[in-house]
N, CA and C atoms as a LAMMPS dump frame, in Angstrom:
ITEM: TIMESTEP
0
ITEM: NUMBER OF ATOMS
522
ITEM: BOX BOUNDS ff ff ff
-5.0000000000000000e+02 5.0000000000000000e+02
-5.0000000000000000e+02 5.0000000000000000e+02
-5.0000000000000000e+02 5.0000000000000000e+02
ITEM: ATOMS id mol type element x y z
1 1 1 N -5.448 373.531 -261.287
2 1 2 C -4.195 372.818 -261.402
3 1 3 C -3.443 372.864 -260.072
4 2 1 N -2.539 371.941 -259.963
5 2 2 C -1.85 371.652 -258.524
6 2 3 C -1.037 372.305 -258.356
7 3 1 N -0.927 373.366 -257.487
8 3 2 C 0.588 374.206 -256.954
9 3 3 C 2.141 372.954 -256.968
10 4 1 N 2.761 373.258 -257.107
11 4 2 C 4.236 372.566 -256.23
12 4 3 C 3.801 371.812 -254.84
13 5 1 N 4.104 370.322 -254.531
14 5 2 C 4.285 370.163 -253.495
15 5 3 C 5.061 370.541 -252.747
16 6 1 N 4.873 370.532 -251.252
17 6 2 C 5.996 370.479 -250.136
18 6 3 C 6.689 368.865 -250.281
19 7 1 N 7.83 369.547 -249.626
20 7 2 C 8.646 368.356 -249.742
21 7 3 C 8.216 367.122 -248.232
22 8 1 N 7.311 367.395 -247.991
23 8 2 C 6.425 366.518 -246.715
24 8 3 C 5.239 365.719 -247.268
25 9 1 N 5.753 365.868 -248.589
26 9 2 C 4.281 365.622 -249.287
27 9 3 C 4.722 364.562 -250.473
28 10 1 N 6.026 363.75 -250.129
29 10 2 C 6.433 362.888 -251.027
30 10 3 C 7.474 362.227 -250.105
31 11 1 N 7.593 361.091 -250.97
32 11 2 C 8.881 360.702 -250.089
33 11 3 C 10.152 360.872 -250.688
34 12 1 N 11.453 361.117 -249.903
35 12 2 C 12.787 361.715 -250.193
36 12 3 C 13.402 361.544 -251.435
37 13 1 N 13.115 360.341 -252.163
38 13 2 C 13.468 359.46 -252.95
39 13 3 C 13.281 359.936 -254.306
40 14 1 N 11.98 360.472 -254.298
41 14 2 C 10.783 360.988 -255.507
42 14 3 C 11.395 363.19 -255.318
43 15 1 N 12.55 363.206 -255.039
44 15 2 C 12.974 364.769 -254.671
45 15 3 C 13.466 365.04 -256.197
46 16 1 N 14.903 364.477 -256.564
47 16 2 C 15.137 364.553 -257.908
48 16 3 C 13.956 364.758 -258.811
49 17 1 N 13.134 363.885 -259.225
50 17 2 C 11.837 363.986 -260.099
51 17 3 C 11.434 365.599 -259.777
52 18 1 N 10.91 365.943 -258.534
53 18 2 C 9.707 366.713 -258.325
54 18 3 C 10.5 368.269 -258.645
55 19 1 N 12.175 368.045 -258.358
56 19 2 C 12.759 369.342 -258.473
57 19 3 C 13.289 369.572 -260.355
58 20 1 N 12.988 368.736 -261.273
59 20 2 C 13.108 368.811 -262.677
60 20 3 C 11.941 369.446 -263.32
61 21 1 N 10.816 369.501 -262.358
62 21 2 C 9.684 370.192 -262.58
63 21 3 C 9.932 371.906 -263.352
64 22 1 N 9.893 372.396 -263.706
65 22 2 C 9.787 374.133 -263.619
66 22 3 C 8.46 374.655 -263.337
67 23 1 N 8.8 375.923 -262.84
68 23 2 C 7.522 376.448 -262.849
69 23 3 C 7.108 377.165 -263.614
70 24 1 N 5.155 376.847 -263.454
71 24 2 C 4.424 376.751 -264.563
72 24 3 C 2.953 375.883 -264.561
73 25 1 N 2.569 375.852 -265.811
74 25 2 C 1.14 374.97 -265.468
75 25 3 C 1.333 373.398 -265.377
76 26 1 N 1.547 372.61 -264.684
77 26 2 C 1.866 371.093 -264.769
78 26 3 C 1.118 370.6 -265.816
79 27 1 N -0.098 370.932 -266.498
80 27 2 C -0.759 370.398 -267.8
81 27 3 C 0.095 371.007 -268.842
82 28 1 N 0.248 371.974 -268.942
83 28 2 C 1.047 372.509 -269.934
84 28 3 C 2.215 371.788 -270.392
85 29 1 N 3.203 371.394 -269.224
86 29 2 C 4.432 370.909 -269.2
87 29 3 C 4.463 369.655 -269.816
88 30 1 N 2.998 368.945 -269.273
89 30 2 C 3.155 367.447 -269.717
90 30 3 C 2.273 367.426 -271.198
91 31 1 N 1.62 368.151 -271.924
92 31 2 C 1.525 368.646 -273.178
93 31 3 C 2.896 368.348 -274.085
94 32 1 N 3.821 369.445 -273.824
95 32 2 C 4.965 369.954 -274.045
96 32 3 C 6.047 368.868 -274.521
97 33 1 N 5.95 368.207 -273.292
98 33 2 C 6.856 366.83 -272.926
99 33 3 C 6.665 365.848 -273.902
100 34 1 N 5.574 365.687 -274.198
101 34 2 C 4.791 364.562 -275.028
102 34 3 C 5.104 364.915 -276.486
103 35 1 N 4.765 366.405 -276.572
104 35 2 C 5.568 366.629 -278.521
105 35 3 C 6.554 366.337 -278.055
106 36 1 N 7.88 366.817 -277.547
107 36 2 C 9.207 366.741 -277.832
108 36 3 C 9.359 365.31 -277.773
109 37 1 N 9.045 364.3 -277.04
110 37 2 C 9.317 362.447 -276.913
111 37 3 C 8.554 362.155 -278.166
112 38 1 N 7.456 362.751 -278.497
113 38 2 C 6.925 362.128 -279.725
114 38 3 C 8.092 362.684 -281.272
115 39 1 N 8.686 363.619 -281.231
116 39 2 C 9.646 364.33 -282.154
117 39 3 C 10.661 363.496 -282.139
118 40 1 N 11.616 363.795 -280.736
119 40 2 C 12.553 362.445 -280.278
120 40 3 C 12.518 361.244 -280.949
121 41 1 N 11.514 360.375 -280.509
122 41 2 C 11.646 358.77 -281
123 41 3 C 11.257 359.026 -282.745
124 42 1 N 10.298 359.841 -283.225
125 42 2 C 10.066 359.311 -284.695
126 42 3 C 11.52 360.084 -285.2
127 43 1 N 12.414 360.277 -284.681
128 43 2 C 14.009 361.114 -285.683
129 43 3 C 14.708 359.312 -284.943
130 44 1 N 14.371 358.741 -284.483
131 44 2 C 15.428 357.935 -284.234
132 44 3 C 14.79 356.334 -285.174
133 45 1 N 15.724 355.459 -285.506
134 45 2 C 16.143 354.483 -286.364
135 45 3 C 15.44 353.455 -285.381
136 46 1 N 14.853 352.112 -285.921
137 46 2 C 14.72 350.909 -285.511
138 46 3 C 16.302 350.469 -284.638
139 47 1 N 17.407 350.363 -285.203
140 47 2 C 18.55 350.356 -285.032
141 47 3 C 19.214 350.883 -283.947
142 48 1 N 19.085 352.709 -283.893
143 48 2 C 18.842 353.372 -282.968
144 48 3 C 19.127 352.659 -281.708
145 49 1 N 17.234 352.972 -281.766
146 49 2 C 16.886 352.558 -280.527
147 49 3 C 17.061 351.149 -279.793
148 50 1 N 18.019 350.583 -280.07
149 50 2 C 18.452 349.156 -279.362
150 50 3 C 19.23 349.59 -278.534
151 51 1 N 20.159 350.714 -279.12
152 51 2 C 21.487 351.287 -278.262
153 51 3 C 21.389 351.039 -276.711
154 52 1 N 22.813 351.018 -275.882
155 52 2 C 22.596 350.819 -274.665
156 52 3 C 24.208 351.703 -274.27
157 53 1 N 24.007 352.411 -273.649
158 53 2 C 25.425 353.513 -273.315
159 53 3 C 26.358 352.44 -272.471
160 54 1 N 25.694 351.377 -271.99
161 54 2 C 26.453 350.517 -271.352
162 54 3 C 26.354 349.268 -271.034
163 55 1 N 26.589 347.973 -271.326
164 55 2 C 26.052 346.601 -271.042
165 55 3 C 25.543 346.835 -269.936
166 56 1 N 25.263 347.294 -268.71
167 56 2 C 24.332 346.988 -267.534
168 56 3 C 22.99 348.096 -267.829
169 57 1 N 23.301 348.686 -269.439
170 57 2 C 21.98 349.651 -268.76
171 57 3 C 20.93 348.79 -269.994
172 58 1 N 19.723 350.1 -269.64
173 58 2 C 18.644 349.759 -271.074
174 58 3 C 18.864 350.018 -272.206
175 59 1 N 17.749 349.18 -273.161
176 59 2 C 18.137 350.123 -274.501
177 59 3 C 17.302 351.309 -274.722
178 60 1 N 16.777 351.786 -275.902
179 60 2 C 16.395 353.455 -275.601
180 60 3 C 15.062 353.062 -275.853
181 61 1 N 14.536 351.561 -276.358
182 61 2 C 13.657 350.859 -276.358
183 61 3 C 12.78 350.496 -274.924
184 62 1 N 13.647 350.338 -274.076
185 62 2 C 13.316 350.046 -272.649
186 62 3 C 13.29 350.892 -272.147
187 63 1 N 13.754 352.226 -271.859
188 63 2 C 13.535 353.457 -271.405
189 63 3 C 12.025 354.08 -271.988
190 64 1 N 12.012 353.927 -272.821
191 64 2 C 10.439 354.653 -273.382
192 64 3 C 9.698 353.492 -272.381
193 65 1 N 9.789 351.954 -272.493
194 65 2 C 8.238 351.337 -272.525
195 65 3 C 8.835 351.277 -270.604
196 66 1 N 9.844 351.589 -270.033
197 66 2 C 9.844 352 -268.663
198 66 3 C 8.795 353.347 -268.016
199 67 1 N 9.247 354.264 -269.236
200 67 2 C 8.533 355.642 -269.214
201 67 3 C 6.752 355.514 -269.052
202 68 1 N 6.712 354.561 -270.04
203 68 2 C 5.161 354.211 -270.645
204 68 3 C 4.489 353.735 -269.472
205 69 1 N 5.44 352.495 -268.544
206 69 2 C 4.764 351.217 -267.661
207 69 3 C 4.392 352.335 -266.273
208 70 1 N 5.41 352.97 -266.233
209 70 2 C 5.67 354.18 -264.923
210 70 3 C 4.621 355.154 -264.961
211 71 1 N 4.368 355.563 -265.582
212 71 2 C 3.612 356.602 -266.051
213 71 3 C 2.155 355.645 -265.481
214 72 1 N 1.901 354.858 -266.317
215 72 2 C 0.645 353.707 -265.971
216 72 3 C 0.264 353.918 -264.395
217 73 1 N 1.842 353.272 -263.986
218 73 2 C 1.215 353.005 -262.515
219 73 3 C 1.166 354.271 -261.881
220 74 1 N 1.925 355.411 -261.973
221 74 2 C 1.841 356.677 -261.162
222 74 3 C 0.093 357.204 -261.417
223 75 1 N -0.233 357.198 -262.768
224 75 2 C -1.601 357.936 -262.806
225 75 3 C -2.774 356.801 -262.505
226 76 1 N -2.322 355.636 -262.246
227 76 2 C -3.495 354.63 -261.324
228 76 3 C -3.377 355.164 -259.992
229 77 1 N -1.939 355.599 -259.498
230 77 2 C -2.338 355.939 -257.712
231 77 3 C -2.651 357.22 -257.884
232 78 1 N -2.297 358.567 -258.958
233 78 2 C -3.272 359.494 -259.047
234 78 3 C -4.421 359.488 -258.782
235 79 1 N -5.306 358.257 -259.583
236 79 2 C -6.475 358.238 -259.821
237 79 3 C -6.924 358.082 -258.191
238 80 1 N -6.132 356.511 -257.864
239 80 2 C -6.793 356.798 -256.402
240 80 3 C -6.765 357.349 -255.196
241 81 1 N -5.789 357.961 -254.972
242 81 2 C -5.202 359.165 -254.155
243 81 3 C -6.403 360.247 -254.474
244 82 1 N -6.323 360.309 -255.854
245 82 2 C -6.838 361.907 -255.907
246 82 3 C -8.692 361.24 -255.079
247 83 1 N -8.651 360.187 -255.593
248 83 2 C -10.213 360.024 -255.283
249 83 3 C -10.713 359.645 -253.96
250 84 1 N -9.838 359.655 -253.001
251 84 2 C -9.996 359.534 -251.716
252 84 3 C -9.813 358.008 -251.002
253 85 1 N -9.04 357.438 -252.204
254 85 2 C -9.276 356.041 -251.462
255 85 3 C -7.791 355.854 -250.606
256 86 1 N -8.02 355.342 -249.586
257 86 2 C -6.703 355.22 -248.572
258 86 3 C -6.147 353.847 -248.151
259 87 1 N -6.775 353.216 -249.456
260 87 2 C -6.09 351.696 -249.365
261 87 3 C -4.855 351.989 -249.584
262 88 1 N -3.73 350.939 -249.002
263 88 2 C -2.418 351.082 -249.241
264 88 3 C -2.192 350.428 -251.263
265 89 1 N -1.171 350.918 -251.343
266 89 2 C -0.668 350.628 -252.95
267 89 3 C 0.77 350.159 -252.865
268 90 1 N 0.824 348.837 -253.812
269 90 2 C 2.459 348.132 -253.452
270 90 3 C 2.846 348.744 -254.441
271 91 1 N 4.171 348.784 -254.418
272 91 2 C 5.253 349.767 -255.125
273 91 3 C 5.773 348.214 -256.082
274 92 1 N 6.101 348.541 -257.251
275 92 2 C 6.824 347.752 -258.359
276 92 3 C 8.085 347.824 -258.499
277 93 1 N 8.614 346.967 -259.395
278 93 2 C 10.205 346.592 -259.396
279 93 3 C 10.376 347.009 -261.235
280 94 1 N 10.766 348.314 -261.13
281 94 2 C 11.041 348.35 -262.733
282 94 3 C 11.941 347.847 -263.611
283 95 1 N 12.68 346.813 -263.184
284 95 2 C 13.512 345.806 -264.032
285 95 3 C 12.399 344.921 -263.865
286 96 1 N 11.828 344.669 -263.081
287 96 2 C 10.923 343.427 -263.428
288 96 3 C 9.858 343.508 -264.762
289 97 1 N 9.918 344.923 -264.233
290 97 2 C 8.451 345.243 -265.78
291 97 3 C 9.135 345.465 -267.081
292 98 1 N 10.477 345.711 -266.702
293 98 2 C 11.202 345.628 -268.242
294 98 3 C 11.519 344.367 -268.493
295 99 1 N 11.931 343.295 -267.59
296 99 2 C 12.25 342.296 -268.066
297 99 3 C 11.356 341.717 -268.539
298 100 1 N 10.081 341.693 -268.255
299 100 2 C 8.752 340.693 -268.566
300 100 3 C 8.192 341.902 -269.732
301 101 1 N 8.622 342.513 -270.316
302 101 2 C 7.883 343.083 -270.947
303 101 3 C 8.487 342.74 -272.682
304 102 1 N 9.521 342.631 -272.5
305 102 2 C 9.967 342.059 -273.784
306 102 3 C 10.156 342.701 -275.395
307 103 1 N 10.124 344.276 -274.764
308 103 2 C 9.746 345.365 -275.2
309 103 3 C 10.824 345.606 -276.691
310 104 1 N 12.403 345.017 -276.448
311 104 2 C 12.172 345.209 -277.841
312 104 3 C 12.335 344.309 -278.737
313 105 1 N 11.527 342.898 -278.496
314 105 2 C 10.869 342.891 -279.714
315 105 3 C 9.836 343.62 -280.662
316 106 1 N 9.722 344.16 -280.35
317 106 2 C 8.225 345.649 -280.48
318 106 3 C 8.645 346.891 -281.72
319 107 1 N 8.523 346.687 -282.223
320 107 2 C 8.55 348.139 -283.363
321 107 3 C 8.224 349.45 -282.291
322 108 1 N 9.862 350.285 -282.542
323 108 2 C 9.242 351.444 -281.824
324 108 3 C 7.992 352.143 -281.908
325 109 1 N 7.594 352.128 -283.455
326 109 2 C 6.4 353.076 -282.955
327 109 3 C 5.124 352.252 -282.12
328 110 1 N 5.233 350.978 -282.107
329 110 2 C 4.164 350.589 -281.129
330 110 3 C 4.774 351.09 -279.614
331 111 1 N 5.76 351.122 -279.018
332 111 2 C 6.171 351.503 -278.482
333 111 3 C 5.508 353.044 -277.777
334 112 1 N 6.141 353.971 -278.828
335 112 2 C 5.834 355.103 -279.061
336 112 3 C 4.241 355.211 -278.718
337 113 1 N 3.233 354.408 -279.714
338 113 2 C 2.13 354.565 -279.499
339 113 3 C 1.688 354.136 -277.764
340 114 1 N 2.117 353.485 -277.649
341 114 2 C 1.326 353.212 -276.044
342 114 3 C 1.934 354.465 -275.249
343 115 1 N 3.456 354.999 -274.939
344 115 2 C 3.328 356.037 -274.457
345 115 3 C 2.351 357.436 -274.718
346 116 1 N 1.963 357.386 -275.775
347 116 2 C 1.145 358.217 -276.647
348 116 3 C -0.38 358.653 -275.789
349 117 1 N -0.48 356.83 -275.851
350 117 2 C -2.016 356.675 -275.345
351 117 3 C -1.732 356.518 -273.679
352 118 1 N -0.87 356.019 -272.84
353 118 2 C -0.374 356.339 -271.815
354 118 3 C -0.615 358.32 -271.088
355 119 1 N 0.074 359.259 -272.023
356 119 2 C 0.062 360.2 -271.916
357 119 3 C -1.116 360.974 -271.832
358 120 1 N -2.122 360.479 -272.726
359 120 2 C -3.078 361.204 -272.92
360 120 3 C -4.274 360.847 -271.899
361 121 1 N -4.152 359.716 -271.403
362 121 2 C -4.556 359.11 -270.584
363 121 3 C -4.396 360.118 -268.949
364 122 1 N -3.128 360.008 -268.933
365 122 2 C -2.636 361.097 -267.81
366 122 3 C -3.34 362.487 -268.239
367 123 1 N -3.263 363.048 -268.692
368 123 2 C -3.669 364.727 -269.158
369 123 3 C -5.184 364.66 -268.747
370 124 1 N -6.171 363.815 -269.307
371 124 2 C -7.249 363.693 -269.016
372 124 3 C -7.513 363.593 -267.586
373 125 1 N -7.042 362.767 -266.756
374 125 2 C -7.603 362.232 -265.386
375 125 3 C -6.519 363.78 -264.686
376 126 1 N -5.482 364.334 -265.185
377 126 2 C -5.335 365.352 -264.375
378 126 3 C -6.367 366.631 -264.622
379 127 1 N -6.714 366.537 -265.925
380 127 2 C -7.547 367.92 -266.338
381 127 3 C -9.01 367.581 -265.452
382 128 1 N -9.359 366.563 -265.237
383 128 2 C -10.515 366.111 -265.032
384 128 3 C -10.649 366.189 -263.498
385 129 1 N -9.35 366.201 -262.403
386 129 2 C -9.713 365.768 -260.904
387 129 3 C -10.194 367.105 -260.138
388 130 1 N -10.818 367.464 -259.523
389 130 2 C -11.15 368.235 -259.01
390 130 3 C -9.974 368.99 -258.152
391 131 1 N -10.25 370.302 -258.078
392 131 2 C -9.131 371.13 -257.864
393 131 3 C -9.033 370.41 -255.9
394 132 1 N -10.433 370.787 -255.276
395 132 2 C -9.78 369.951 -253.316
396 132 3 C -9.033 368.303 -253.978
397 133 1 N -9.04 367.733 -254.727
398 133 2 C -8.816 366.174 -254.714
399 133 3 C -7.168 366.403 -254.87
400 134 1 N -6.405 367.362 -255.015
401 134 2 C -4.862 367.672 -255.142
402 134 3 C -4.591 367.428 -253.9
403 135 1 N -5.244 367.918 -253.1
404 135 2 C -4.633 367.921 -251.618
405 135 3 C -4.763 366.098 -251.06
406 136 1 N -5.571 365.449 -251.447
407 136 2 C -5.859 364.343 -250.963
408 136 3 C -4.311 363.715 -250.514
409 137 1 N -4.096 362.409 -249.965
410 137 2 C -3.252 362.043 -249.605
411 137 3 C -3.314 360.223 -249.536
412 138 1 N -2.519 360.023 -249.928
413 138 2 C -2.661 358.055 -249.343
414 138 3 C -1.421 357.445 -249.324
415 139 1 N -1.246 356.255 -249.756
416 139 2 C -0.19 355.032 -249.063
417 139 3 C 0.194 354.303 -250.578
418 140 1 N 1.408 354.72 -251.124
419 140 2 C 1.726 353.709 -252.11
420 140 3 C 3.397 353.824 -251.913
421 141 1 N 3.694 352.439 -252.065
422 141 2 C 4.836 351.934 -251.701
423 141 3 C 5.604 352.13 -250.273
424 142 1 N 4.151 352.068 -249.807
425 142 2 C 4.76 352.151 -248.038
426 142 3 C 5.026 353.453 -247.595
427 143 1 N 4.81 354.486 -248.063
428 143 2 C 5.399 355.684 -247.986
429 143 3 C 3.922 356.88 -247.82
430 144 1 N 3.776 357.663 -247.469
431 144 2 C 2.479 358.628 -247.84
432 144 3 C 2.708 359.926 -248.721
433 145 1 N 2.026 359.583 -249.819
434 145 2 C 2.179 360.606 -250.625
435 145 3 C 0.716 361.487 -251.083
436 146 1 N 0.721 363.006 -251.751
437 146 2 C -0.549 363.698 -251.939
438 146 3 C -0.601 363.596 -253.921
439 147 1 N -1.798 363.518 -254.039
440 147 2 C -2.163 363.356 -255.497
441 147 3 C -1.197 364.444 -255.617
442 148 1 N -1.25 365.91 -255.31
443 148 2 C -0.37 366.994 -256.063
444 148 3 C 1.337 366.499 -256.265
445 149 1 N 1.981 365.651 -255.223
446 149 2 C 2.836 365.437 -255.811
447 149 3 C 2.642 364.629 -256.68
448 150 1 N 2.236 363.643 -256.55
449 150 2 C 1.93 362.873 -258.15
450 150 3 C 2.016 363.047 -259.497
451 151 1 N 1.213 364.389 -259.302
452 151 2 C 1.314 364.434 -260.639
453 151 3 C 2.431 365.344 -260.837
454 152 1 N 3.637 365.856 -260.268
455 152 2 C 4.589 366.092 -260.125
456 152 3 C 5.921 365.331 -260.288
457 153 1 N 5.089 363.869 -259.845
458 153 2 C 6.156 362.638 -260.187
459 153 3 C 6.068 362.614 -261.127
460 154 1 N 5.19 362.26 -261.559
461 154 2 C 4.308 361.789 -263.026
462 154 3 C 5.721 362.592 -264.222
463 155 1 N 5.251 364.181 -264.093
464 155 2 C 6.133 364.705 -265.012
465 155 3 C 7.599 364.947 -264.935
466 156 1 N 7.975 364.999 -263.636
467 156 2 C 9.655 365.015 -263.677
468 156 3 C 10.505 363.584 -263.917
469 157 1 N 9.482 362.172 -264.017
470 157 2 C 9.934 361.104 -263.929
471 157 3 C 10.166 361.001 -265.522
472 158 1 N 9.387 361.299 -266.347
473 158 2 C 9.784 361.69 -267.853
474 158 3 C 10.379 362.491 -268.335
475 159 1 N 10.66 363.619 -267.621
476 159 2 C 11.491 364.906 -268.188
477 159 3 C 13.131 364.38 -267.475
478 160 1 N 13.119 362.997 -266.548
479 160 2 C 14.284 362.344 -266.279
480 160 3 C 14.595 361.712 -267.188
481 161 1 N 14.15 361.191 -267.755
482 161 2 C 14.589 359.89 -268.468
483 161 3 C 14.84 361.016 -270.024
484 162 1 N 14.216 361.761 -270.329
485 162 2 C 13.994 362.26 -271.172
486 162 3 C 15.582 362.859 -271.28
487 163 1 N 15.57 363.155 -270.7
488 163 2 C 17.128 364.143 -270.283
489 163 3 C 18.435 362.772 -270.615
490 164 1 N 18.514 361.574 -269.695
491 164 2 C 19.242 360.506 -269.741
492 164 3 C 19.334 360.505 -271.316
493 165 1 N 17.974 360.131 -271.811
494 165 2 C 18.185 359.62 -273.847
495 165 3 C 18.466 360.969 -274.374
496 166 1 N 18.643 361.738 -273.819
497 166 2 C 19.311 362.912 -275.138
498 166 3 C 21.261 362.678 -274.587
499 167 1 N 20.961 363.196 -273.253
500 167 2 C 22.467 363.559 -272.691
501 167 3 C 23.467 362.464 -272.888
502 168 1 N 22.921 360.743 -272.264
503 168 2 C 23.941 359.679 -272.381
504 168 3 C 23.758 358.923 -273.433
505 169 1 N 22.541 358.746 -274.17
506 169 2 C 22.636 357.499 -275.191
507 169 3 C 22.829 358.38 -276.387
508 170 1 N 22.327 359.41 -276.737
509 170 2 C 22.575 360.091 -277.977
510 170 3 C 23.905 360.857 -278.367
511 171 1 N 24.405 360.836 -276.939
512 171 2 C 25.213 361.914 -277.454
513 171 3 C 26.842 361.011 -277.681
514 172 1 N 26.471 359.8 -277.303
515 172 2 C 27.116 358.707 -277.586
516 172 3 C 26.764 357.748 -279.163
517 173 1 N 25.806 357.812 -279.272
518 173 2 C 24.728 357.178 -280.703
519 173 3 C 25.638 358.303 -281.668
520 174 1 N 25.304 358.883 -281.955
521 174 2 C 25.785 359.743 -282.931
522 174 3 C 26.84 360.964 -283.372
């Protein structure tokens, strides 16, 4: 499993994420993460989850299938980072993938389910990369980053959002 990155080993931007981390086994954590979001969304209402803490933000609908789309693309540049490839990788516009995604028309638990299968997806290709392939390094979104932070993004970028739907939409919801 991947130590903590250095902070030379991500770009500035991706700092918040990597410092929500605790320490510990990064498989473990993202185990962990996955019951509590899977607990989370099945206690919450069709209804619920439309909520939005504020006309400019998401609903709690769009935050999961943000979580879900993010997750996607972070463990595709895992995959190829960790695997040595040093093609560059374009960085995405996550209002764009929420807007085209159309997400809630969608029954949360389909929702739910693709983060599900999203997740497990991740756990595998991290349990699976070879312990030298952490150190690897490449080019996504213009920036150079190492598989070990990755999968560092990977989990503090959900234990963010995760934090947002308890702290601002719920504690406002109910």
């Amino acid at each position: 499993m991947p130590q903590r990155p250095l902070a030379s080993e991500y770009p500035e931007y991706y700092k918040p994420y990597v410092n929500l981390v605790p320490e510990g086994d990064l498989l473990t954590l993202l185990k962990e993460t996955l019951v509590k979001t899977i607990e989370l969304f099945e206690s919450l209402s069709e209804e619920d989850v439309l909520f939005r803490y504020a006309d400019n933000k998401w609903s709690i609908k769009e935050v999961l299938g943000h979580m879900a789309d993010t997750e996607r693309i972070m463990s595709y540049r895992l995959l190829r980072v960790g695997r040595g490839d040093q093609t560059a990788l374009a960085g995405f516009d996550e209002n764009d993938y929420v807007n085209g995604s159309q997400i809630n028309k969608l029954p949360i638990k389909n929702i739910l389910e693709d983060f599900i299968a999203t997740r497990k997806a991740t756990l595998t290709l991290i349990q699976n990369l070879p312990d030298e392939a952490w150190a690897n390094s490449g080019f996504a979104n213009n920036t150079e980053v190492t598989a070990r932070a990755i999968g560092y993004i990977i989990a503090g970028h959900a234990l963010h959002h995760f934090n947002i739907i308890t702290e601002k939409y719920l504690s406002l919801l109910k």
